[in-house]
PAVEX-290410 format. One record per atom (N, C-alpha, C): residue in three letters; atom name; x negated, y negated, z negated. Coordinates in pm, whole numbers, plus 50000, padded with zeros to 5 digits. Each point is the difference from the previous one (the first is absolute). Example, Ala and Ser with C-alpha at 12.3 -4.5 7.8 and 13.67 -1.06 7.14 Angstrom:
residues 2
SITE  res  atom     xx     yy     zz
SITE  ALA     N  48681  50569  49220
SITE  ALA    CA  50089  49881  50000
SITE  ALA     C  49910  49880  50000
SITE  SER     N  50035  49895  50072
SITE  SER    CA  49918  49881  49994
SITE  SER     C  50077  49891  49927
This chain:
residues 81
SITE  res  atom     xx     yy     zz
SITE  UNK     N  52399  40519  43595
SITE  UNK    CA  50101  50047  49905
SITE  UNK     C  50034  49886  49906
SITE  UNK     N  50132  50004  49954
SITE  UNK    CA  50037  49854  49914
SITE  UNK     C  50013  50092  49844
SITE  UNK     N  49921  49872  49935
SITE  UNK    CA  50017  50043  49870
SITE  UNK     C  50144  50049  49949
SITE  UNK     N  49972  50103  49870
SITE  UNK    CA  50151  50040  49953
SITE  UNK     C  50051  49904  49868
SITE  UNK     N  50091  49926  49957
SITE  UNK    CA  50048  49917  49888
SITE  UNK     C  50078  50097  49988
SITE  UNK     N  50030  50064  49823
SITE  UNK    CA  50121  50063  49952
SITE  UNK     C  49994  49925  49899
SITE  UNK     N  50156  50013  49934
SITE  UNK    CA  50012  49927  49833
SITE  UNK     C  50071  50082  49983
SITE  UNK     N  49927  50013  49858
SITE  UNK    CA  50084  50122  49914
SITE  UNK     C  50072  49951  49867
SITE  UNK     N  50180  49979  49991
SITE  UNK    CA  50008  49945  49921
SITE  UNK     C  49951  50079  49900
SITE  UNK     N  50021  50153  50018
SITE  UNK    CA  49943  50074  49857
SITE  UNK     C  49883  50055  50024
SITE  UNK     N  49868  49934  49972
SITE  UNK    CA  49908  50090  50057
SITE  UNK     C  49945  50102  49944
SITE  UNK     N  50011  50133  50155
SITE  UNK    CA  49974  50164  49931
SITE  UNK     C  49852  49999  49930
SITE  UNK     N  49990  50128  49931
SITE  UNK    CA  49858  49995  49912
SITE  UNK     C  49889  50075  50134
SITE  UNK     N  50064  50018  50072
SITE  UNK    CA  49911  50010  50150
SITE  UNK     C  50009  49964  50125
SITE  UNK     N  49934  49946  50077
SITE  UNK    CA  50031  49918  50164
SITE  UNK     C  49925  50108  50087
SITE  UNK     N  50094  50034  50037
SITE  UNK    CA  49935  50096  50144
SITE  UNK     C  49966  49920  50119
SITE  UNK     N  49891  50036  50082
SITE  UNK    CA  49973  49899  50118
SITE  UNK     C  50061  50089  50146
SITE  UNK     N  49999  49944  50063
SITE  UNK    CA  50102  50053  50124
SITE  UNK     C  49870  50039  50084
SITE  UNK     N  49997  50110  50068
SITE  UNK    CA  49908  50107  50006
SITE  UNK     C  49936  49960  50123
SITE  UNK     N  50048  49835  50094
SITE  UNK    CA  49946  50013  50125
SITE  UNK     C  49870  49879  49923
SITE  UNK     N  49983  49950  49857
SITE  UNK    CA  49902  49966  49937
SITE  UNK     C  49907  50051  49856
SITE  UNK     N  50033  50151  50051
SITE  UNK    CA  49928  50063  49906
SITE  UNK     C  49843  49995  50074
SITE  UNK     N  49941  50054  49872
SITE  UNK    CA  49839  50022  50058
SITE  UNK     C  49906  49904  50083
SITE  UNK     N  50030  49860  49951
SITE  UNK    CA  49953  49887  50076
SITE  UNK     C  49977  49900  49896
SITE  UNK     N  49918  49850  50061
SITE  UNK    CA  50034  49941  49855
SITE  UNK     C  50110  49894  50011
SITE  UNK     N  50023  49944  49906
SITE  UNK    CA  50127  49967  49951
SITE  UNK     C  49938  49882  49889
SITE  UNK     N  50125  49894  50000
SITE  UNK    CA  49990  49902  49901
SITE  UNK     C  50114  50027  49942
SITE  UNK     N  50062  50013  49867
SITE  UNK    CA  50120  50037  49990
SITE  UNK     C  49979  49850  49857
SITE  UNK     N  50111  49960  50006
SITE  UNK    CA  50029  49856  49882
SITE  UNK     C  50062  50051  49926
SITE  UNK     N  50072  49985  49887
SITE  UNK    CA  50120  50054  49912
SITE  UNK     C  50011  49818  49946
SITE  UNK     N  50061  49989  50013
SITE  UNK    CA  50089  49832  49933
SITE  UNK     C  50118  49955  49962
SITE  UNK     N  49976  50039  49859
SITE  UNK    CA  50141  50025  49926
SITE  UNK     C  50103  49884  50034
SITE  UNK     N  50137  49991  50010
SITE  UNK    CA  50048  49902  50035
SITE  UNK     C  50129  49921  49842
SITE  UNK     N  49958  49875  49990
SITE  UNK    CA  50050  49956  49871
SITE  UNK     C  50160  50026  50020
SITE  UNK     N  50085  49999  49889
SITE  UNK    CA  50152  50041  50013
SITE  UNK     C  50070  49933  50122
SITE  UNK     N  49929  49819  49945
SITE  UNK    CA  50052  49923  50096
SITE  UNK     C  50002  50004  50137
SITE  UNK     N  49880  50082  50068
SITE  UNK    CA  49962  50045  50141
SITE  UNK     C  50050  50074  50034
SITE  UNK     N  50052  50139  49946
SITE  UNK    CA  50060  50105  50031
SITE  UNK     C  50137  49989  50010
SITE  UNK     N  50033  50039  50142
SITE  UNK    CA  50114  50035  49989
SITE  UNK     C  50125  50140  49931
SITE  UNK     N  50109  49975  50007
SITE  UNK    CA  50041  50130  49896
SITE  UNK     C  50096  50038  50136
SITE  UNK     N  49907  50154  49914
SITE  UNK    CA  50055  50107  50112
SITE  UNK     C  50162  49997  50064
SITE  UNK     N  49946  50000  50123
SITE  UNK    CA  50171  50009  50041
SITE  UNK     C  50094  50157  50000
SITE  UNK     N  50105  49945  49963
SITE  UNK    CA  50125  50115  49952
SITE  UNK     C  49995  50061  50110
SITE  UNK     N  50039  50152  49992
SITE  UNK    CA  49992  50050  50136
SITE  UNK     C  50111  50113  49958
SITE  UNK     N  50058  50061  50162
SITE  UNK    CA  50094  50106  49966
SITE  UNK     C  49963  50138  49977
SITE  UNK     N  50071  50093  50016
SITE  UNK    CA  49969  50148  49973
SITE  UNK     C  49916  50022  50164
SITE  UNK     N  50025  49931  50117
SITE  UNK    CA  49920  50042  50091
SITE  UNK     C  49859  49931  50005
SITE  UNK     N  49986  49920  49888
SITE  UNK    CA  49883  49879  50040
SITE  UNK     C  49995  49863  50037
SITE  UNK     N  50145  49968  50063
SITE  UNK    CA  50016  49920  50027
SITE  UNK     C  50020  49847  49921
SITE  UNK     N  49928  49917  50045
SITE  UNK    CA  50086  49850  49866
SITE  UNK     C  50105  49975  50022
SITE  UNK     N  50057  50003  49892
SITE  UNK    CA  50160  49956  49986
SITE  UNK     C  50081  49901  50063
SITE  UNK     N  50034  49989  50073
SITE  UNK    CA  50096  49924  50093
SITE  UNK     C  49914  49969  50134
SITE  UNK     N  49877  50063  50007
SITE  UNK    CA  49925  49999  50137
SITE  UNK     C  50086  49993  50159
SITE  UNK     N  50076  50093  49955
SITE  UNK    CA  50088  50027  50140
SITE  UNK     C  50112  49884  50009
SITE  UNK     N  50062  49919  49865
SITE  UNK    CA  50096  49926  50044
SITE  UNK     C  49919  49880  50024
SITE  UNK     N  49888  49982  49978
SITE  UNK    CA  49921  49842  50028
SITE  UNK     C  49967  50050  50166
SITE  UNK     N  49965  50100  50039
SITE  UNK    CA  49971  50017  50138
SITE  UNK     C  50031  50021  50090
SITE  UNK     N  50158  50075  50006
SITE  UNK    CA  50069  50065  50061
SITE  UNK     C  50053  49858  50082
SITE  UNK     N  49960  50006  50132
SITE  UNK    CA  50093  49915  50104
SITE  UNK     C  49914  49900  49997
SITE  UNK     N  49845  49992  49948
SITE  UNK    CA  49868  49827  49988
SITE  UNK     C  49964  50013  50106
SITE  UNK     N  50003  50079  50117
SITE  UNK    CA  49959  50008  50118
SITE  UNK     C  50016  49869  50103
SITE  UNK     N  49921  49902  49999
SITE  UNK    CA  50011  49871  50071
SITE  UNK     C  49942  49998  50123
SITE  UNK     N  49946  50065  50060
SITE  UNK    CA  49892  50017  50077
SITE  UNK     C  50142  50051  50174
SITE  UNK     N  49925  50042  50082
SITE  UNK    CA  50110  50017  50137
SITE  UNK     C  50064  50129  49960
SITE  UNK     N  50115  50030  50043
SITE  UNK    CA  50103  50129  49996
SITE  UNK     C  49875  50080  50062
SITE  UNK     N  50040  50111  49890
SITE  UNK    CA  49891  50113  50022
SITE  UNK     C  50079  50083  50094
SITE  UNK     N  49969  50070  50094
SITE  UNK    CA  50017  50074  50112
SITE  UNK     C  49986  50153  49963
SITE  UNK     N  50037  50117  50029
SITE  UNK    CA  49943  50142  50006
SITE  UNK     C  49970  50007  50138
SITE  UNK     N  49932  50023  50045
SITE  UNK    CA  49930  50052  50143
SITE  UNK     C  50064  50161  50002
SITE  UNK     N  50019  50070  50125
SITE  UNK    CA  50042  50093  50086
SITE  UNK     C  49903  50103  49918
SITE  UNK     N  50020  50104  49943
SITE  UNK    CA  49989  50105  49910
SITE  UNK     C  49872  50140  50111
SITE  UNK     N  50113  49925  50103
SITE  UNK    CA  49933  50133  50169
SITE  UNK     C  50110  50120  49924
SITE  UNK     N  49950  50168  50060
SITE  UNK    CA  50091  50066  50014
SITE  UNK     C  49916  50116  49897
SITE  UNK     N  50108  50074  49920
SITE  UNK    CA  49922  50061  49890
SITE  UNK     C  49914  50098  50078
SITE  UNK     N  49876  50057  49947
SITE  UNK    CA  49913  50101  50018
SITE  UNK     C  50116  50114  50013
SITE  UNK     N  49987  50143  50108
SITE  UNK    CA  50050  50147  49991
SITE  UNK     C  49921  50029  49957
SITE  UNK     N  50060  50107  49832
SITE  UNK    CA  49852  50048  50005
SITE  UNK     C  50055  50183  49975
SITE  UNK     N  49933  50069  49999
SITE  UNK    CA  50060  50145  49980
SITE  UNK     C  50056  50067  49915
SITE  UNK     N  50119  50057  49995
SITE  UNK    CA  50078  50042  49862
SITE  UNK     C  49937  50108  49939
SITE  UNK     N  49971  49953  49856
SITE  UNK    CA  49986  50108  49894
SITE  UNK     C  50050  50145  50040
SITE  UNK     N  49954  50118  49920
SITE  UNK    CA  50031  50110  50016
SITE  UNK     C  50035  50033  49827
């Protein structure tokens, strides 16, 4: 299992541990980070998203023309009553 790194720019007055490392032991660090280290939170939209995410990404696809492969033929399945 790979260790977990979170940064919290605001950190909560409680850290919950993710439950597939509960009840085991654990080294847990807390290491405050100076202003200068921290980064500031990025702006985000009403869905979550960072702000101009989609126009920096939209069309960065450099890699070979992506393909859709053959779907096959939908499942019959039995009509509702």
């Amino acid at each position: 299992m790979q260790p977990i790194r979170q940064i919290y720019y605001d950190a909560p007055s409680t850290i919950s541990i993710p439950e597939e490392l509960q009840h085991q032991a654990l080294e847990v660090i807390i290491w405050p980070l100076d202003k200068s280290e921290a980064k500031q939170e990025i702006e985000t939209d009403a869905n979550g998203w960072p702000i101009g995410f989609f126009e920096e990404t939209a069309g960065a696809w450099a890699g070979e023309p992506l393909i859709r492969e053959p779907q096959g033929e939908y499942e019959q399945r039995l009509e509702l009553e």
